[in-house]
py3Dmol code that shows the C-alpha trace and the ligand (Angstrom):
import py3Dmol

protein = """\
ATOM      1  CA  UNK A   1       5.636  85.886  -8.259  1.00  0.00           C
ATOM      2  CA  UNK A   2       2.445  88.053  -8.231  1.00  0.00           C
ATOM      3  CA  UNK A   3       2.043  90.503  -4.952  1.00  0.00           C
ATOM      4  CA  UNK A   4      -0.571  88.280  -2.531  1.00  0.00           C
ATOM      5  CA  UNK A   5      -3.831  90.825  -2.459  1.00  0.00           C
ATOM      6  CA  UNK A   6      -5.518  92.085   0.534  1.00  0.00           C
ATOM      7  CA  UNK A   7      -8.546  89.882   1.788  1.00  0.00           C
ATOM      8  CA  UNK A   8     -12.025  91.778   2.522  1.00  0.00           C
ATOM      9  CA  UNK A   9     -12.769  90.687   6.062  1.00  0.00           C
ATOM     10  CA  UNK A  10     -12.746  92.618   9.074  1.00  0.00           C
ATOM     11  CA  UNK A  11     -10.319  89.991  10.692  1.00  0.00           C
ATOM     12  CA  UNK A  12      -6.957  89.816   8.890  1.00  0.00           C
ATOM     13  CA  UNK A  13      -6.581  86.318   7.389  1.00  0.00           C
ATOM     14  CA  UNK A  14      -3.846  84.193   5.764  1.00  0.00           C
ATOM     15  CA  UNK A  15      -4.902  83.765   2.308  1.00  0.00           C
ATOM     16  CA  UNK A  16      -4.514  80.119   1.635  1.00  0.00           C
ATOM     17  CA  UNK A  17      -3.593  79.738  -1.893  1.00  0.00           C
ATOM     18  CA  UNK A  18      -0.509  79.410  -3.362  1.00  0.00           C
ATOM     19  CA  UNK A  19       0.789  82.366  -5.626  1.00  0.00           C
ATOM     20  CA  UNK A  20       3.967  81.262  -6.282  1.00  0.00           C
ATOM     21  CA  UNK A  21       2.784  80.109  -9.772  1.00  0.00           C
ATOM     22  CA  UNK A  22       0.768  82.830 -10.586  1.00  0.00           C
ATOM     23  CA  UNK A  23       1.742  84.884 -13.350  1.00  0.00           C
ATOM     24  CA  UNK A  24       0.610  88.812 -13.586  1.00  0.00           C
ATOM     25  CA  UNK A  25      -2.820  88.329 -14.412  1.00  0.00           C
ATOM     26  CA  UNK A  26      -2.627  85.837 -11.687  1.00  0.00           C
ATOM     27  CA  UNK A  27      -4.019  82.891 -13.451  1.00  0.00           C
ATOM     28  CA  UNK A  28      -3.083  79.832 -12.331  1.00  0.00           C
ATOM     29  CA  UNK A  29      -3.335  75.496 -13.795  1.00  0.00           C
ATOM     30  CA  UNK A  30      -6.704  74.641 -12.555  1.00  0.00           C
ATOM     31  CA  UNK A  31      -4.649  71.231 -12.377  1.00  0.00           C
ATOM     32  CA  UNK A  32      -7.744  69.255 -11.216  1.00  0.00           C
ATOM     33  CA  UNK A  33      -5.945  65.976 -11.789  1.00  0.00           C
ATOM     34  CA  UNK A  34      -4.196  67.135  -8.068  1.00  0.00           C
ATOM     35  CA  UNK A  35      -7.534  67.092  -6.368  1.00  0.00           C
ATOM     36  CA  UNK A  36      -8.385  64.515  -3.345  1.00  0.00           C
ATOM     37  CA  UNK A  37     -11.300  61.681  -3.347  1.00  0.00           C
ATOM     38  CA  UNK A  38     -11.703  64.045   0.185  1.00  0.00           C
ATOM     39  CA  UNK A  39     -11.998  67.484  -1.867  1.00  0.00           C
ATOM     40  CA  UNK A  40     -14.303  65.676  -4.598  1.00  0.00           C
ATOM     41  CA  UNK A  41     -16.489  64.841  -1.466  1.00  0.00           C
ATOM     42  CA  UNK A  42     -16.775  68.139   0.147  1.00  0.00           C
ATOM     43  CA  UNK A  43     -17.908  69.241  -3.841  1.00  0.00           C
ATOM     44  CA  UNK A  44     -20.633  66.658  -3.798  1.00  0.00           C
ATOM     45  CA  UNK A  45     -21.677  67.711  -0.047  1.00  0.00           C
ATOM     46  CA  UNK A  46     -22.199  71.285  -0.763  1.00  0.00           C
ATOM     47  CA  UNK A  47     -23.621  70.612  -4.632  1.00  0.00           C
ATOM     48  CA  UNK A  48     -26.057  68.276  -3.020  1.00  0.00           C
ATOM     49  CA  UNK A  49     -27.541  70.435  -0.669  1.00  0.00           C
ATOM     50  CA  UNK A  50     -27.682  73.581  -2.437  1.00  0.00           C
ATOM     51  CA  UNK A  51     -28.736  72.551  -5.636  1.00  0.00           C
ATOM     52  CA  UNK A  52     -32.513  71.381  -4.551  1.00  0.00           C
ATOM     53  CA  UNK A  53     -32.100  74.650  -2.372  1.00  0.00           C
ATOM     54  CA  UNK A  54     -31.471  76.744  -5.476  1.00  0.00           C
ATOM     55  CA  UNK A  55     -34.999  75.143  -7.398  1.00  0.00           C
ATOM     56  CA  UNK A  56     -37.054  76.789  -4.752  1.00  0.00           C
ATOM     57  CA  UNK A  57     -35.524  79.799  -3.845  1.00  0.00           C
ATOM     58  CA  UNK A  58     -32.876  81.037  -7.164  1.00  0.00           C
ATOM     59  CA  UNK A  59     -33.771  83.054  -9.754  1.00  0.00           C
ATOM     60  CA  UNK A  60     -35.142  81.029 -12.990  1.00  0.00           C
ATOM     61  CA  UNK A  61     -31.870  82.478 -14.835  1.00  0.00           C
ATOM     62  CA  UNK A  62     -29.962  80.676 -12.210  1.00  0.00           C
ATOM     63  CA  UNK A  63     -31.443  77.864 -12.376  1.00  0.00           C
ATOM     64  CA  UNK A  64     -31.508  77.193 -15.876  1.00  0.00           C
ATOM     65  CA  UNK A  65     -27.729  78.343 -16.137  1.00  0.00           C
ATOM     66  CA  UNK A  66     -26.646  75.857 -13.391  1.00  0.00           C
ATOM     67  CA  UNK A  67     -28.300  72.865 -15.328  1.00  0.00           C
ATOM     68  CA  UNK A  68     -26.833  74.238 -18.388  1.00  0.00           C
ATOM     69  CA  UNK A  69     -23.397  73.836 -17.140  1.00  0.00           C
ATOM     70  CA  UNK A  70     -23.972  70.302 -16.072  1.00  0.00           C
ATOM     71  CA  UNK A  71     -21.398  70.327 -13.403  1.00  0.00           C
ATOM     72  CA  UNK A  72     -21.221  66.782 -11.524  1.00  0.00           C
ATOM     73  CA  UNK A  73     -22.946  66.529  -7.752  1.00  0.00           C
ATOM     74  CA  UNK A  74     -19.487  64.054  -7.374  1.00  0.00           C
ATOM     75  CA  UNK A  75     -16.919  65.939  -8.834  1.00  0.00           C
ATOM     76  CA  UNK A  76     -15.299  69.161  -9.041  1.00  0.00           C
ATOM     77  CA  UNK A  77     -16.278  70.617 -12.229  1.00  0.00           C
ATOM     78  CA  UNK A  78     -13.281  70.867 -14.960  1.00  0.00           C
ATOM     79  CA  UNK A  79     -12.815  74.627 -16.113  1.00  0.00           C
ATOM     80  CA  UNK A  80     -11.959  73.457 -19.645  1.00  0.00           C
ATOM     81  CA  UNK A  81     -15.341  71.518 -19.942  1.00  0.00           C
ATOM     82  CA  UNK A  82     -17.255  74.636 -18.337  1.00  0.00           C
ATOM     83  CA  UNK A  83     -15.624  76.849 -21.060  1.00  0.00           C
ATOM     84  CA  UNK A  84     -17.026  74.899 -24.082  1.00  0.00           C
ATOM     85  CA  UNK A  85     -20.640  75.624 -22.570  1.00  0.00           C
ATOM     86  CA  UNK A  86     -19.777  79.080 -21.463  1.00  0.00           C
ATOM     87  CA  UNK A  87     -18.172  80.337 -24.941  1.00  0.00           C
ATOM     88  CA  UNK A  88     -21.144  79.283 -26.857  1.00  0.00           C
ATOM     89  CA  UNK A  89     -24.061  80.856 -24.265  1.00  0.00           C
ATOM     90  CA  UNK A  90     -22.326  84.281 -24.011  1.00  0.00           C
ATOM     91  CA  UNK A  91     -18.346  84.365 -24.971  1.00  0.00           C
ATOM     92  CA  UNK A  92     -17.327  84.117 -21.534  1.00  0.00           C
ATOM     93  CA  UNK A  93     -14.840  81.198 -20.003  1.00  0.00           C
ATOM     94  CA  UNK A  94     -13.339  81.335 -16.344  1.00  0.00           C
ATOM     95  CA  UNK A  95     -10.026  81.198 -15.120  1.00  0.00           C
ATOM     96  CA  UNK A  96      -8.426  79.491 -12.601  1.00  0.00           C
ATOM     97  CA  UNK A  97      -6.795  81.646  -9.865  1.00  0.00           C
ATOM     98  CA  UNK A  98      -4.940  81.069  -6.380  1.00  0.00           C
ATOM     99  CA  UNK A  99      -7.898  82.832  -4.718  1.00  0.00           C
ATOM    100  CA  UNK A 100      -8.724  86.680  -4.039  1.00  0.00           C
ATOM    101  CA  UNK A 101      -6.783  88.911  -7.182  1.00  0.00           C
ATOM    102  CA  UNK A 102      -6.158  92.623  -6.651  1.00  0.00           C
ATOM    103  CA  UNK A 103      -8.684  94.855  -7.246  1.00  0.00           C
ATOM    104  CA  UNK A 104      -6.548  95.741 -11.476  1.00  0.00           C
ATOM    105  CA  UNK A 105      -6.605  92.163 -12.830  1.00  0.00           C
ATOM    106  CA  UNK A 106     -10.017  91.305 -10.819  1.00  0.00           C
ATOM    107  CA  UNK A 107     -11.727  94.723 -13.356  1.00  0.00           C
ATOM    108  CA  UNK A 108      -9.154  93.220 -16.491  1.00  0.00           C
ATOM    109  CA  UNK A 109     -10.347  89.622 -17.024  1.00  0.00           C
ATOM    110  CA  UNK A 110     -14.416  90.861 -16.507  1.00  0.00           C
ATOM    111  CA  UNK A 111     -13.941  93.217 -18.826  1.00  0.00           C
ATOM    112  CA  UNK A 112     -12.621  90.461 -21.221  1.00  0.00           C
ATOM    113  CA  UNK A 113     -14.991  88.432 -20.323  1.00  0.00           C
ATOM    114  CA  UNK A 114     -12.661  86.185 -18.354  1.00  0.00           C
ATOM    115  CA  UNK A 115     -14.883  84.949 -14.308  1.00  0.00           C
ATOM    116  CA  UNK A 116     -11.790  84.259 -12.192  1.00  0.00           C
ATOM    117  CA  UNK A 117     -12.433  80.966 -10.425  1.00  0.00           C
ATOM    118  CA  UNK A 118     -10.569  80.011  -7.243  1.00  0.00           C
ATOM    119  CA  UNK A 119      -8.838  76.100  -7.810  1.00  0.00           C
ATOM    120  CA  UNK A 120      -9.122  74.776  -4.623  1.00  0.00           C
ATOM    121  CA  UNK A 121     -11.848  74.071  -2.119  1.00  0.00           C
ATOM    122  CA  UNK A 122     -12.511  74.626   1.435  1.00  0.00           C
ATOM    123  CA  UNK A 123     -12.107  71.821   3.916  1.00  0.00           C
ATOM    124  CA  UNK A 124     -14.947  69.588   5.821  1.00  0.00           C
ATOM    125  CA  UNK A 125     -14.626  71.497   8.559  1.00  0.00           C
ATOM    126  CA  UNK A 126     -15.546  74.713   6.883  1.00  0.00           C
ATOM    127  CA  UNK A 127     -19.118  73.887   5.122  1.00  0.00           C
ATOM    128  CA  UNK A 128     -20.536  76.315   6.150  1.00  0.00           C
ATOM    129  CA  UNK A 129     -18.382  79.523   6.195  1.00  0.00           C
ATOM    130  CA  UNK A 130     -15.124  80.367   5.372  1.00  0.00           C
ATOM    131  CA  UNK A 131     -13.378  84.075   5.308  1.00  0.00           C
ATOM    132  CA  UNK A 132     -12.191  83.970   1.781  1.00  0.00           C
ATOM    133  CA  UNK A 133     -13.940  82.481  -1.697  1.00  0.00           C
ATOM    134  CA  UNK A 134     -13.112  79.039  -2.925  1.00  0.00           C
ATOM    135  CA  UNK A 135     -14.310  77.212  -5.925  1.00  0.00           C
ATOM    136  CA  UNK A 136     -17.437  76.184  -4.459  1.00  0.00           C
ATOM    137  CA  UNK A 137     -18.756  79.663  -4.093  1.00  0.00           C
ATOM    138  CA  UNK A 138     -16.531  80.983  -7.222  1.00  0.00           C
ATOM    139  CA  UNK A 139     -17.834  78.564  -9.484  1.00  0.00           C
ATOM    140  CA  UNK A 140     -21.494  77.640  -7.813  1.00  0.00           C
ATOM    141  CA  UNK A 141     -22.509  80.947  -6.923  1.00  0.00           C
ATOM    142  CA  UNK A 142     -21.197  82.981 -10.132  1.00  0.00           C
ATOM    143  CA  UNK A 143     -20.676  80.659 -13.100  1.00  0.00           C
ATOM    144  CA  UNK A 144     -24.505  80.047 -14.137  1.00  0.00           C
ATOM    145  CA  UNK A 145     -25.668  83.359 -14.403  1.00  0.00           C
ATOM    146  CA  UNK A 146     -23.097  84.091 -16.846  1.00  0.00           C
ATOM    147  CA  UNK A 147     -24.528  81.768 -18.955  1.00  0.00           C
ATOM    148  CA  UNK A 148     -27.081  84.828 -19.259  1.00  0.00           C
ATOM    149  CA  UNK A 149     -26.159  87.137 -22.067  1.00  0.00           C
ATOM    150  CA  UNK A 150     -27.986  90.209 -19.887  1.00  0.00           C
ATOM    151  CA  UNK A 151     -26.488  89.381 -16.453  1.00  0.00           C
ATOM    152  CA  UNK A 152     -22.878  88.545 -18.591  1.00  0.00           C
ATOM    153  CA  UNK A 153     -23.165  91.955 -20.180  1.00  0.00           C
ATOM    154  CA  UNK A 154     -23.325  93.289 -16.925  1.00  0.00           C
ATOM    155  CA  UNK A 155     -20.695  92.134 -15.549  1.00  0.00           C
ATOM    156  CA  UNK A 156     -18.350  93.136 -19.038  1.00  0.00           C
ATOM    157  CA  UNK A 157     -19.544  96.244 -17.849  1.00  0.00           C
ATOM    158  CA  UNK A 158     -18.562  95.856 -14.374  1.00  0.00           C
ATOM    159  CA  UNK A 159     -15.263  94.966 -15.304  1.00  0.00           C
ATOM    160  CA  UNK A 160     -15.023  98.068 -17.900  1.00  0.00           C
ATOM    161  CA  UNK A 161     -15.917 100.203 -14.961  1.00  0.00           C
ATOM    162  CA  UNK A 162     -13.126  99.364 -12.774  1.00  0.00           C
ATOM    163  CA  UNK A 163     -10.138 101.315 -13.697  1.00  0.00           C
ATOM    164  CA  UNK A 164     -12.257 104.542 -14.093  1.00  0.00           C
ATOM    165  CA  UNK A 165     -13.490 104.291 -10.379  1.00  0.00           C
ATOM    166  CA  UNK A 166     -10.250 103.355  -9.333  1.00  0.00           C
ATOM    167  CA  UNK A 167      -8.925 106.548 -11.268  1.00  0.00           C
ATOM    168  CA  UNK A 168     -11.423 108.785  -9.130  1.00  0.00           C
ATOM    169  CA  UNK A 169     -10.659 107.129  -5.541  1.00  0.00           C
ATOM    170  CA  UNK A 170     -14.444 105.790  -6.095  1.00  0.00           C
ATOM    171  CA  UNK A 171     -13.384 101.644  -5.479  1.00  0.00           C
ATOM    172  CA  UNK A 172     -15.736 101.949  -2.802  1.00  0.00           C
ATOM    173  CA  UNK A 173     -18.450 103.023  -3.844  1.00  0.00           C
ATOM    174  CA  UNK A 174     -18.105 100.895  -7.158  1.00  0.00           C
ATOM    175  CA  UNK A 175     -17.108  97.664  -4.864  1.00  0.00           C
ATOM    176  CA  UNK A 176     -20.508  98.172  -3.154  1.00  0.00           C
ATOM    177  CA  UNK A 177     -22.528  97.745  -6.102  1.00  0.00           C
ATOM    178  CA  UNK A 178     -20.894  94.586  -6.873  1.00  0.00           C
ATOM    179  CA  UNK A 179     -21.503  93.322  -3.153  1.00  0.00           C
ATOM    180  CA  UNK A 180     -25.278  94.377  -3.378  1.00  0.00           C
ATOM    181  CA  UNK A 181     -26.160  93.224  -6.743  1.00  0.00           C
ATOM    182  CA  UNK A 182     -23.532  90.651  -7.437  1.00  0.00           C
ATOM    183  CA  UNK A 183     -22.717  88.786  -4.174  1.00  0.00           C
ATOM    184  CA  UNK A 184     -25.952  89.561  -2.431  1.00  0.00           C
ATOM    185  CA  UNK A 185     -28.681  90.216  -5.019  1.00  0.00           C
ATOM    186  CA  UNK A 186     -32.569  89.738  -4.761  1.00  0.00           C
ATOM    187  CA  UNK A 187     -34.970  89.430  -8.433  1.00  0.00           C
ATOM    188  CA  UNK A 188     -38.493  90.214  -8.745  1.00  0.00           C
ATOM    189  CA  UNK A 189     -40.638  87.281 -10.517  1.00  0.00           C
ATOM    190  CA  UNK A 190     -44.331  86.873 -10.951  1.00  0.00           C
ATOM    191  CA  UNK A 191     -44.356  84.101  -8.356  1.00  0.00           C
ATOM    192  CA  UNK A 192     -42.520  86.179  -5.789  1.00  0.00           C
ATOM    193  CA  UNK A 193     -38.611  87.536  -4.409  1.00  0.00           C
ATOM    194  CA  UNK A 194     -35.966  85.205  -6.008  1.00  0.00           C
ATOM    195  CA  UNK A 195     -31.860  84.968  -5.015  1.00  0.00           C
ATOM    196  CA  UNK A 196     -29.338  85.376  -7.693  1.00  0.00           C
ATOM    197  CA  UNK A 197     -26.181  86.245  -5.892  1.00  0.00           C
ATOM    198  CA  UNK A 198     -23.701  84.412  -5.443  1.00  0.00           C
ATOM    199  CA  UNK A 199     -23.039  85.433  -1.715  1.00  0.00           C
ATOM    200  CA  UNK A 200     -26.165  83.598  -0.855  1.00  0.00           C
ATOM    201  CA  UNK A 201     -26.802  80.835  -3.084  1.00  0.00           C
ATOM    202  CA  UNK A 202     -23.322  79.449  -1.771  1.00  0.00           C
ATOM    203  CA  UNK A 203     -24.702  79.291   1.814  1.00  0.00           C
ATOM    204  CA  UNK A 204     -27.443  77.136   2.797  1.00  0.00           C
ATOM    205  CA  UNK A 205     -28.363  79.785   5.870  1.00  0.00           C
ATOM    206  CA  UNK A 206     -28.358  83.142   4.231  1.00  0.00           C
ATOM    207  CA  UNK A 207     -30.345  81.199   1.108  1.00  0.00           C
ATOM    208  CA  UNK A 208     -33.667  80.510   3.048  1.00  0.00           C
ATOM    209  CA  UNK A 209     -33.013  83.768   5.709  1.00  0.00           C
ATOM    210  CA  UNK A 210     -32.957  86.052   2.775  1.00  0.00           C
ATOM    211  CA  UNK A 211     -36.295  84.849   1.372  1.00  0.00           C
ATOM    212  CA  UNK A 212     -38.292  84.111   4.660  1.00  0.00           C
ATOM    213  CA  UNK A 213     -36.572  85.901   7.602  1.00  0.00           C
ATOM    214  CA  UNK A 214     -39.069  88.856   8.213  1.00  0.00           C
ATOM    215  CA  UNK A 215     -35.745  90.390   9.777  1.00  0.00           C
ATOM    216  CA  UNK A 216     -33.515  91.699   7.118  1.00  0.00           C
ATOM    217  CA  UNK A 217     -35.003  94.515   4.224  1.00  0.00           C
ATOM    218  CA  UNK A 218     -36.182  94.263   0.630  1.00  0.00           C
ATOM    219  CA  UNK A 219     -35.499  97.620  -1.327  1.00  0.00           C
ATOM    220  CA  UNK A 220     -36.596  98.176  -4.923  1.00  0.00           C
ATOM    221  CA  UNK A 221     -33.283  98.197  -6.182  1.00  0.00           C
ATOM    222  CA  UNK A 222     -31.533 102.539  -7.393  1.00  0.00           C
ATOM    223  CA  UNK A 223     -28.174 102.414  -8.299  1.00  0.00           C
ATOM    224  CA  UNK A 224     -27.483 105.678  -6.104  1.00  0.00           C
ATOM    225  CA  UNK A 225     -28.714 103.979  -3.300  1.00  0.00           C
ATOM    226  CA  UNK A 226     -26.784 100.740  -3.336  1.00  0.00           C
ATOM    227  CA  UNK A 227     -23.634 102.892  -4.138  1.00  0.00           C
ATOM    228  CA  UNK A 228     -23.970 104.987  -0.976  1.00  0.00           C
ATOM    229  CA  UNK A 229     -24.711 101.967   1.516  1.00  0.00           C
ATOM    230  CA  UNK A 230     -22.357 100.003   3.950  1.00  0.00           C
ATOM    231  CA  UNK A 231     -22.412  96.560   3.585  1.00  0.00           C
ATOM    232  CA  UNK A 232     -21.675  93.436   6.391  1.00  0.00           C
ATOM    233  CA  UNK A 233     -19.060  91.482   5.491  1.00  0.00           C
ATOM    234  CA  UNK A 234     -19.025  88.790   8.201  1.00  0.00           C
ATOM    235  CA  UNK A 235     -22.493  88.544   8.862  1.00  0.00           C
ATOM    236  CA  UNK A 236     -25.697  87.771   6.973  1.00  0.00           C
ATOM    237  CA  UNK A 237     -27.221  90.974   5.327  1.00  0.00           C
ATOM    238  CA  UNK A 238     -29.299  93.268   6.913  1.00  0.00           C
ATOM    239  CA  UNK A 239     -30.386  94.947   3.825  1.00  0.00           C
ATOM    240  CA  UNK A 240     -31.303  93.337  -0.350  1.00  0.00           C
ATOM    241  CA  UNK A 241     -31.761  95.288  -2.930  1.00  0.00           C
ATOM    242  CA  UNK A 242     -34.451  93.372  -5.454  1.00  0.00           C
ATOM    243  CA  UNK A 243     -34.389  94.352  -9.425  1.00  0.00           C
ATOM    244  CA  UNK A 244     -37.191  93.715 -11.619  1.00  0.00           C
ATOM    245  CA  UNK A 245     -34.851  92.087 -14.080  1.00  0.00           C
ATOM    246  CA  UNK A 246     -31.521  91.606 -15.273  1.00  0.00           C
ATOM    247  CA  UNK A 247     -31.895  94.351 -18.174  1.00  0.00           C
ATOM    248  CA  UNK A 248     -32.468  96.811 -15.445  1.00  0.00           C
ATOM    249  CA  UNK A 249     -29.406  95.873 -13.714  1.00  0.00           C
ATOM    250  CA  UNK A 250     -27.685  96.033 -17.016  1.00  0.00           C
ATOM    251  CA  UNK A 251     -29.277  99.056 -17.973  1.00  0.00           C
ATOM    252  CA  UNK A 252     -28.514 100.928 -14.748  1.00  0.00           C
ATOM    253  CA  UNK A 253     -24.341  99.702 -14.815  1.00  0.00           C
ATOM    254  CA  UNK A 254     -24.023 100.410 -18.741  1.00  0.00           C
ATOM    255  CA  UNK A 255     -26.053 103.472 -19.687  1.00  0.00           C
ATOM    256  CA  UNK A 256     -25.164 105.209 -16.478  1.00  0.00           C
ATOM    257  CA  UNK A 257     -22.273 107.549 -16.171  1.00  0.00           C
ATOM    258  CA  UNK A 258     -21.031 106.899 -12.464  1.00  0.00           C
ATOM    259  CA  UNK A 259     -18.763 110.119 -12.515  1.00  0.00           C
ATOM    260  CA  UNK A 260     -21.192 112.955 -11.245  1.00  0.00           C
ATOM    261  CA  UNK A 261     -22.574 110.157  -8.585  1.00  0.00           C
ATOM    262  CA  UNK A 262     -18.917 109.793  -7.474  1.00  0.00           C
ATOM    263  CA  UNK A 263     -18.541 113.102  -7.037  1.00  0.00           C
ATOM    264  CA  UNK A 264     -21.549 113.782  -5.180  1.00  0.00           C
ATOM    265  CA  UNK A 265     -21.349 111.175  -2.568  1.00  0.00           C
ATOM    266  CA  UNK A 266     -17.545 110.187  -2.240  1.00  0.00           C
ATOM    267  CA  UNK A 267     -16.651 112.404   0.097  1.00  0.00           C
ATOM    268  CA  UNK A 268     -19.574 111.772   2.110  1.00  0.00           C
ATOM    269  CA  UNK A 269     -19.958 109.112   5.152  1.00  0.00           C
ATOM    270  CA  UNK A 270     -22.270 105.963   3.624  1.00  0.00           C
ATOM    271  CA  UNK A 271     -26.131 105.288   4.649  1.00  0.00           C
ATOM    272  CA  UNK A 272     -25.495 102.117   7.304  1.00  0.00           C
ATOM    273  CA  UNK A 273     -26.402  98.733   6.381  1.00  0.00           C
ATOM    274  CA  UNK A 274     -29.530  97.984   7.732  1.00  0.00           C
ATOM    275  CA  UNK A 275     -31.077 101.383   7.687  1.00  0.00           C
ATOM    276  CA  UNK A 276     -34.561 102.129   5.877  1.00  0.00           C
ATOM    277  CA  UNK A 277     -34.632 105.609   4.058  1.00  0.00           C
ATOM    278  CA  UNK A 278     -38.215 107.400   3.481  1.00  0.00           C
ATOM    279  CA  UNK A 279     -37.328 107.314  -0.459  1.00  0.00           C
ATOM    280  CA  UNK A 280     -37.036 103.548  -0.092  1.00  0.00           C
ATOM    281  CA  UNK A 281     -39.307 101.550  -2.004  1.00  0.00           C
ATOM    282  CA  UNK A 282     -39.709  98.164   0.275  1.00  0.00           C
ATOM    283  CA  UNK A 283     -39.909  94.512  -1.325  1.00  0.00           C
ATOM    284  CA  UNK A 284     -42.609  92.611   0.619  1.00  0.00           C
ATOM    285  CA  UNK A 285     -40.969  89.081   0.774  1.00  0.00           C
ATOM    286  CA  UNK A 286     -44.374  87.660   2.031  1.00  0.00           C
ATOM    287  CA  UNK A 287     -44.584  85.699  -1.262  1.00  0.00           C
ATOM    288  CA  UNK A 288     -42.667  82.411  -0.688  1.00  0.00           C
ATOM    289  CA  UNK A 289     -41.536  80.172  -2.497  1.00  0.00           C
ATOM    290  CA  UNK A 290     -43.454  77.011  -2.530  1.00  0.00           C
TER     291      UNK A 290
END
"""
ligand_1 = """\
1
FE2
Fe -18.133 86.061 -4.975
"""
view = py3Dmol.view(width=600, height=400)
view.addModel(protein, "pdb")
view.setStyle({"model": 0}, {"cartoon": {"style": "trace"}})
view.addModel(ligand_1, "xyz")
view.setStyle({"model": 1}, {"stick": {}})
view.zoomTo()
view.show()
């Protein structure tokens, strides 16, 4: 049986899933025959909402790669049927899992291209948050962006950058650039600030607040930066950081050797979430969507 990880919440919490079938690169049978007429529901609740959400306020990548997988607003999407679209856009496929992987196998399956996708999904009572991912945000919030080849490379990338930070005692710093620009990332278009993370196109709240609320901060998006700030974990964002595009992003994880940056700010305390540095360049998310 595979060791049951650690969950990233400030509370402890019971992981739910059950890794008593999981083998050591904790994959799992997605076995969606097993699934309840009450789970399909709660898929078709959340897809319903959040899909006309995600026209106005997701990036047009995101958009285009969520039709592209033509998931089902009443059923839980089948991984095997996701694959076929996701191995001809950009060579990746997902993988079912019992829910949060240690940090080793997580870094593994990106770098072989391989999204692990948790099988089951929360309950009715839990729409709107829950502590730990399930397949709604798993396969809502990350699946259609890998259907870009830039944002995909990215993420191979990601994955290939894993065991070195974990070799330098650097997980931190390397876990906050996936937080920032995977979970909780903001995209410059012509017609104004767009979501593509994950974090916040699988909740309805943090969707529209990080978009309209005048509260939370827009920075112009330096790897350094995101590297060296906090992040909330149990709480809506204070601060985005907003690329230009995906080749940036991609451009800024591959080219980039994250060694000397390691060494320069590990040891130091990071910049708290929320706080605005002079050397920030600020987002102005006056430009709505409409
Ligand atoms: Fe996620």
């Amino acid at each position: 049986m595979a060791k049951q990880p650690l969950a990233p919440t400030h509370k402890p919490v019971t992981l739910r899933g059950d890794y008593s079938l999981a083998g050591a690169d904790y994959t799992v049978p997605q076995a969606w025959e097993s699934y309840t007429a009450a789970e399909h529901a709660v898929w078709r609740t959340l897809y319903t909402r959040q899909i006309d959400l995600i026209e106005r306020y997701a990036a047009p990548e995101f958009v285009a790669g969520a039709h592209a997988l033509n998931a089902s607003a009443e059923r839980i999407p089948r991984m095997d049927e996701t694959n076929q679209v996701l191995e001809q856009a950009t060579g990746w496929r997902v993988v079912a899992v019992p829910g949060l992987i240690p940090e080793e196998q997580f870094f593994a399956h990106l770098a072989a291209r391989r999204f692990p996708v948790t099988r089951w999904i929360r309950r009715v009572d839990e729409l709107d948050y829950l502590s730990e991912p399930d397949i709604f945000h798993d396969f809502f919030g990350h699946v259609p962006l890998l259907t870009n080849p830039m944002f995909a490379r990215f993420m191979q990338a990601y994955g290939e950058a894993g065991p070195k930070a974990i070799a330098a005692g650097a997980l931190p710093m390397l876990a906050r650039l996936y937080w920032y620009m995977v979970e909780f990332g903001l995209i410059a278009t012509p017609a104004g600030l767009r979501v593509y993370g994950s974090g916040i196109l699988s909740s309805q709240g943090e969707t529209v607040y990080s978009i309209e609320d005048p509260r939370p901060h827009r920075i112009a998006f330096d790897l350094e930066r995101v590297m060296r700030t906090a992040y909330l974990i149990d709480d809506f964002q204070r601060t985005y950081f907003v690329i230009d595009s995906f080749e940036q992003l991609f451009r800024a994880g591959y080219d980039t050797d994250f060694a000397p940056i390691y060494s320069r700010y590990g040891a130091t305390a990071p910049i708290a979430a929320g706080v605005v540095l002079p050397t920030d360049s600020l987002r102005s998310a006056a430009q709505s969507p409409t």
